[in-house]
N, C-alpha and C positions, 0 to 999 in steps of 0.2 A: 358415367365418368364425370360430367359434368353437374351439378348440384348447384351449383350456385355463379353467375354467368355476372358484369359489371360492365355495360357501355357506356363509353365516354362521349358525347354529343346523342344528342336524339336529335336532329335534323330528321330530312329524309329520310338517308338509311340508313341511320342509327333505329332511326322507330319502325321501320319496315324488317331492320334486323333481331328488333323484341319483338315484333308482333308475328314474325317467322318462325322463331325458336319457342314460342307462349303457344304459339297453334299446334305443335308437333310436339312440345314435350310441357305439355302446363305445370307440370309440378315444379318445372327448376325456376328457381329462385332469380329475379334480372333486377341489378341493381341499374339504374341510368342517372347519366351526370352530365348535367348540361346549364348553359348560360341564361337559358330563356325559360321561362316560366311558362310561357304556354304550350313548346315543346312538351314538358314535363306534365302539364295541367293534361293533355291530347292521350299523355301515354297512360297514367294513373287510369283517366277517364274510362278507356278500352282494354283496358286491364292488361296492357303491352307489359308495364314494369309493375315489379312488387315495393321497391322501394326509390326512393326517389333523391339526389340530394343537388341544389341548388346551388352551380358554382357562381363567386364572382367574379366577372372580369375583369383582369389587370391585377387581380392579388395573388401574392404566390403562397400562398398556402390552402388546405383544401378540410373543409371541416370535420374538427376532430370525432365526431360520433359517427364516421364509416368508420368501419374498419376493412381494408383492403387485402388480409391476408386470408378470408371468408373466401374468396371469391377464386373457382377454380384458372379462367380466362375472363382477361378482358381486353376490349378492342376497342380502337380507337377510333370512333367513326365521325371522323372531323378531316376538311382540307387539309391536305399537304403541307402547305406552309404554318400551320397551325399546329399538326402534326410535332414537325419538327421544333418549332417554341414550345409547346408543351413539351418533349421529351427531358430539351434542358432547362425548362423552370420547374417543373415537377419531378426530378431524378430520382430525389429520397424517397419521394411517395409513391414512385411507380415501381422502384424498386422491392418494396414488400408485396409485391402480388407475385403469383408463381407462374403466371405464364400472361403475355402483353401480344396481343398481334396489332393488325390497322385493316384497313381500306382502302389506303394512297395509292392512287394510281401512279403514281412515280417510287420507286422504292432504292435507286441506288443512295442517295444522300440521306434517303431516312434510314436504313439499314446502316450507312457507315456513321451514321450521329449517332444511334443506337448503341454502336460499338465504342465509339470514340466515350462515348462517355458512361464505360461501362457496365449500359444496361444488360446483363445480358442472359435476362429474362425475355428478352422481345424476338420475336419473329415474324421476319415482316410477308404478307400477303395482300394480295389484288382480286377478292370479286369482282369479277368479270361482266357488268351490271348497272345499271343504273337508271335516270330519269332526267328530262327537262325542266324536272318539277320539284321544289324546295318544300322543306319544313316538312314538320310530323306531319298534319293535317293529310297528304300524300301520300302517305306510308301502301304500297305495296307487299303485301307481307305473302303474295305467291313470288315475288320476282326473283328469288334466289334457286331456285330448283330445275334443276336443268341446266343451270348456266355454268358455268365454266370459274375456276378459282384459282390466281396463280400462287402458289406457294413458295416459298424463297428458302432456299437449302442453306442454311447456315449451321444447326447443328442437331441433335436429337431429337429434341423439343420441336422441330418441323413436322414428325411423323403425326403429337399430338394437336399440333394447329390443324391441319389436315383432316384429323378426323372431326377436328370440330366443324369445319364447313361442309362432309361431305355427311353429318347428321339433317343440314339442309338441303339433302339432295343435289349437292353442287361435283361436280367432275373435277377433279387435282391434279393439275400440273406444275410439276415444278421445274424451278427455274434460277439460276443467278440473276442477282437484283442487276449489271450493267445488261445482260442479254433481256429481263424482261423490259428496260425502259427503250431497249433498241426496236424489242417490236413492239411494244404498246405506240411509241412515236408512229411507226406506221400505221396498227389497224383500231387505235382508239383517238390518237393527238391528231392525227394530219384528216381523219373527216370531219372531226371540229372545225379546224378552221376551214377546211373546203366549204362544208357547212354556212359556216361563218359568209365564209368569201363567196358564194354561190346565191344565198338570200341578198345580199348587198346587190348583186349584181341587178339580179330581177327586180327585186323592188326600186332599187332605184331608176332602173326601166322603166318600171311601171308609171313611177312618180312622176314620171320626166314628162309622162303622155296621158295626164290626167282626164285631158278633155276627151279623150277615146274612152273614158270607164277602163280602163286597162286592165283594173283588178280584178275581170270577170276570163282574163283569160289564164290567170293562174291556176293550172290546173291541181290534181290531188299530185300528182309524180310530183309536182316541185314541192308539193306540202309534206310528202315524205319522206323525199330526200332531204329538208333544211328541218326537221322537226328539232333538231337536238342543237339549232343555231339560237332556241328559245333558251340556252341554259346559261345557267349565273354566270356573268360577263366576270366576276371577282376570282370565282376557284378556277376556273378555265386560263384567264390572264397568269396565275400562280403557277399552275400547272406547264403552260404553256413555257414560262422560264424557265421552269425549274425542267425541264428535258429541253430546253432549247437543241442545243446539238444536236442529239437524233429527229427532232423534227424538223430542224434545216436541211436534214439529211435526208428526209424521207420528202419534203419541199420540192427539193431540187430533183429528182426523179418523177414525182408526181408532173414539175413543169414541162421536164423533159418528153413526156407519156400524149401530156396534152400538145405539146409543138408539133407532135408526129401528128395529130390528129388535123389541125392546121397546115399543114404541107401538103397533106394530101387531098386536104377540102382545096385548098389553094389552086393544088395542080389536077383536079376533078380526077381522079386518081378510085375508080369504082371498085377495081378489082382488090385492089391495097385494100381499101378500108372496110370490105366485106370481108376479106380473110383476117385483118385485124380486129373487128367487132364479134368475130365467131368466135376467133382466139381465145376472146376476153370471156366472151360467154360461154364456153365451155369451161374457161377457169372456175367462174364463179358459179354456175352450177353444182360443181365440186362439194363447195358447201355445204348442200343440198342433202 
């Protein structure tokens, strides 16, 4: 079905997304279109992309020798706020492709800009996925198989986005763009900044007590838990506003979860806190 495949940024997972779909089906053709040159130089090299074309920053137009109507899908693999600048600087040009998906973790303002400015060749979806780790150079090209992809029900053309992530072995849920960014805020936005907020905490511990070596008692749990507080302070900030509200929402529960926890160290409360820590852990087990 697919013969000829166009991503738009080679970062990360743009080039972990050629270098996924080049391993499982070599013959289809991957056009890749990005700002950097050494992005592009990484993918060529490993033979992720078959064709290459070097955008400029800040101009709005996109060079005349692709041609954009070759290509069966293309997908946007670039930040969210970037996402959505490209959809309205590049309308006319995105508009001659026959089917446009993304990657944005946030999808209700990308799906209604999509609309609003009637693209409506585009269908937005969220693999479920990612890294603390930037640029081609990073490319994970097992990381999409197994994992989870939300797909956003907007019209028929959602059945063939779908089949396009589950030729990476990916699992398809779908979902309305306001319901996916209600629960993406809780089970992908709000460990970011716990993340976030949880390495601050410790290492500024740590910092505070330097003359003890203190950094010898960080153990692996905490490096576990904060690994993904190493990721780009720029697309997280974006992200972050751009679902503000359900992540104030999902905030204010999370503080509430932890106050309980506080009461009960407070008021040495043994029994409480072993039936709320079992709770917890049978929940998450579930997962399992």
């Amino acid at each position: 079905m697919f013969k000829e495949i166009t991503i738009i940024g080679l970062g990360f997972m743009g080039a972990s997304l050629a270098g996924a779909l080049k391993s499982l089906k070599p013959d289809i053709v991957i056009n890749g279109l990005d700002v950097d040159q050494k992005n592009i130089d990484f993918c060529l090299k490993n033979n992720f992309i078959d064709r290459a074309v070097l955008l400029n920053p800040g101009i709005n137009n996109i060079p005349s020798a692709y041609n954009p109507k070759r290509s069966d899908i293309t997908v946007l693999c670039i930040p969210p706020k970037i996402i959505l600048k490209f959809l309205s600087v590049h309308k006319n040009f995105l508009s001659q492709f026959k089917l446009i998906t993304d990657i944005g973790s946030i999808k209700k303002e990308i799906v209604s800009t999509a609309k609003k400015i009637g693209l409506n060749n585009f269908i937005g979806s969220h693999p479920m996925c990612g890294s603390d780790k930037n640029g081609a150079e990073n490319a994970d090209i097992n990381m999409f198989h197994g994992k989870t992809c939300i797909v956003i029900e907007e019209s028929g053309a959602f059945e063939k986005t779908a089949f396009f992530w589950k030729t990476l072995g990916m699992e398809i849920v779908y979902a309305d763009a306001c319901f996916h960014d209600y629960m993406v805020g809780y089970s992908s936005h709000l460990p970011h900044v716990v993340s976030f907020c949880l390495s601050k905490t410790v290492l500024d511990a740590a910092d505070a007590n330097q003359s003890l070596n203190s950094l010898k008692y960080i153990a692996s749990g905490f490096k576990d838990t904060t690994r993904i507080a190493a990721s780009s302070e720029n697309i997280w900030t974006d992200i972050f506003l751009l679902n503000a509200d359900n992540l104030i929402s999902s905030l204010d529960n999370y503080i509430n979860n932890l106050n309980k926890f506080k009461v009960l160290l407070k008021n040495n409360d043994e029994n409480a806190l072993n039936t709320l820590i079992a709770k917890i852990s049978k929940q998450r087990k579930m997962l399992n």
